[in-house]
N, C-alpha and C positions, 0 to 999 in steps of 0.2 A: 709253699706247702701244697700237698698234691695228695691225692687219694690211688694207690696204685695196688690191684685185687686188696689185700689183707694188709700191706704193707704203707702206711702215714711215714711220708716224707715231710718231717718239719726242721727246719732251718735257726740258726739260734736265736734269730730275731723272735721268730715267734714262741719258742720254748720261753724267751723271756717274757715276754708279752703276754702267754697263757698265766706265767707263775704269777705275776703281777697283778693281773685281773683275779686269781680262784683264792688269791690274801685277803679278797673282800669277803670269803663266805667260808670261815674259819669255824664257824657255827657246824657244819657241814662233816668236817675234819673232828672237831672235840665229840661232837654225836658216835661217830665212826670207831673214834678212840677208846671210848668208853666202853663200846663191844667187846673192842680187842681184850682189854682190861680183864671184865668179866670173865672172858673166857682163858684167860692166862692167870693158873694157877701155880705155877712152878716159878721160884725164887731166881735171882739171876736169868730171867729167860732169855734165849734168841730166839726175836721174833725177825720174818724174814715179808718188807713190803716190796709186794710183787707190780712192776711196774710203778716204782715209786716216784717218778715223774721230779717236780724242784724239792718232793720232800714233804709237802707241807703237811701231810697223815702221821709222814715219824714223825713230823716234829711234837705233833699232841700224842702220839703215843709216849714216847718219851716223856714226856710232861704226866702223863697219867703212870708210867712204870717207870720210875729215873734209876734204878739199875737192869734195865734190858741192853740189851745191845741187839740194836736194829743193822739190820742190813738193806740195804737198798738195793733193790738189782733192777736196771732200765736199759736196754737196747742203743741209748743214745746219752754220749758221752758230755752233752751240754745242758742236760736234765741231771747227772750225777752232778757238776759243778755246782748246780743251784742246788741241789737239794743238800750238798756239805756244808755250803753257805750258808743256806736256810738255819739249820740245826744246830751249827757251832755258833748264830748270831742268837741262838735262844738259849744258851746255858751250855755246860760242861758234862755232856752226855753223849755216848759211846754210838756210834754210827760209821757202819763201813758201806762207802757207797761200791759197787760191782756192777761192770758192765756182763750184759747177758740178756739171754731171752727165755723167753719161760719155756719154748722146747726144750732145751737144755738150761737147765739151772747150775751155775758155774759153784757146785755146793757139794760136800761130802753126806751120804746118805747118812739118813735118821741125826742129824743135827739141828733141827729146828722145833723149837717148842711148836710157835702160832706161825701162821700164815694167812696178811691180811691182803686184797687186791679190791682195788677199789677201780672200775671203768676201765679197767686192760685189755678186758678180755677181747673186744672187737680186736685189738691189733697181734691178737694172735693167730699167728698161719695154720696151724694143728692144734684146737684145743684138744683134743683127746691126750693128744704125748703129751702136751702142759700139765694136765688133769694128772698120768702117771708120774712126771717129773715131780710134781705136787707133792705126793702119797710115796714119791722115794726117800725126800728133804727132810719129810715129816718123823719127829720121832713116833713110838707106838701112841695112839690113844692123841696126839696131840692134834689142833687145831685149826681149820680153814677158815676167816671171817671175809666171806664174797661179796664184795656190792656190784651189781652189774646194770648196765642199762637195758629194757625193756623193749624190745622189738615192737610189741605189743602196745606200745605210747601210742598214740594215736594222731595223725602227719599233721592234723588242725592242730592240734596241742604245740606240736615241736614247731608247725611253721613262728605261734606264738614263742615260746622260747628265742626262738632265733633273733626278734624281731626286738625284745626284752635285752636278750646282749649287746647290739650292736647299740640301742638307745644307752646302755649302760657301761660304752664305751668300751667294749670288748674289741672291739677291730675288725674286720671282715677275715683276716687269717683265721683268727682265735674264734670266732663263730665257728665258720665254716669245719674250723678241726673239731670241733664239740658237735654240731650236728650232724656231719658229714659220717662221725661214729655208730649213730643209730643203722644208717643202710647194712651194717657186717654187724650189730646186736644180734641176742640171740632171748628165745623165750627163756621163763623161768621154768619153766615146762623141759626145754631141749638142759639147761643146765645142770638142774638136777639131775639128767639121764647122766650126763659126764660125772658126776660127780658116783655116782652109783653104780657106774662100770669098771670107776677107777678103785674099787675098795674101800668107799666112803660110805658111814651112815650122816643120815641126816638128821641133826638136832632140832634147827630152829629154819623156819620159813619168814620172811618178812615182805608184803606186799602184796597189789593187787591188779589182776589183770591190765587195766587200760593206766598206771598209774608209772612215774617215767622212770623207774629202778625200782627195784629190789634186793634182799640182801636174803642170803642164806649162811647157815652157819653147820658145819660138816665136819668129824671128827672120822681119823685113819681108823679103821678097822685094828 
């Protein structure tokens, strides 16, 4: 695994290795779900998680909406394996995984109720075009739920993090692809801007400056 500009080169070893390790903090995912929830108020939804990584956010969305139909879209075809796995090992609930990147979202316009992304965004080459690819997917009026990491953590804090994984048996790959994230983070400050260029209001703010993510919550114009 290798850090190269915008673009995280990970290998399946570690894809597996990440899925493996982030089952222990399932806490994490059902908080996250619960949002989604909330904010999906449309019957049969398609919700679409952006960067859905082995899966492990649909699989409690799902669990919290059992007639949505999640789609998963990830860049890397050994993160869609796990994440079909994941979700068909937890019940009989509708999940299409799709390879893609959030510059282009492989999705017909206004097809999407919600839209959940949780720690992608670093591995995005143009969030701007993501941000309108976003607001294309989107049906009118429907929903963005953003968790993003913090630029703004602060390097003592993270070097602690770091230090907390490896003790916690993460691996030196799987570290390294979770902190090696923060260097291409963005403030909660720069995101909003994208979110507000691209035709979004903003409903809900979550976080605080030196604190290690944040989550915002944005509805299509």
């Amino acid at each position: 695994m290798k850090l190269c500009g915008r673009e995280f080169l990970v290998d399946d070893k570690t894809a597996e290795e990440f899925a493996e390790y982030m089952k222990k903090f399932s806490d994490l995912y059902i908080s996250l779900s619960k949002i989604v929830k909330k904010h999906t108020v449309t019957s049969d939804p398609r919700i679409l998680d952006l960067g859905t990584g082995p899966g492990l956010l649909s699989v409690e969305i799902l669990r919290q909406i059992p007639d949505a139909t999640v789609i998963g879209v990830d860049p890397l075809k050994k993160m869609l394996a796990l994440a079909k796995e994941n979700v068909y090992q937890s019940g009989e609930y509708i999940f299409e995984p799709v390879l893609g990147i959030s510059e282009k979202i492989p999705l017909k316009d206004r097809t999407i109720d919600t839209i959940v992304s949780r720690f992608s965004l670093p591995y995005w080459k143009q969030p701007h075009e993501s941000f309108l690819e976003m607001h294309r997917v989107l049906k009118p009026h429907g929903r963005i739920i953003f968790e993003a990491l913090n630029r703004d953590f602060p390097k003592w804090k993270l070097f602690g993090i770091k230090i907390g994984m490896l003790f916690n048996s993460a691996g030196r790959d799987v570290t390294r692809y979770h902190v090696d994230a923060y260097q291409l983070a963005h403030t909660q400050e720069e995101v909003e801007m994208f979110f507000k260029k691209s035709g979004f209001d903003i409903l809900e703010s979550e976080g605080k400056k030196n604190e290690w993510k944040f989550i915002i919550v944005a509805e299509k114009k």
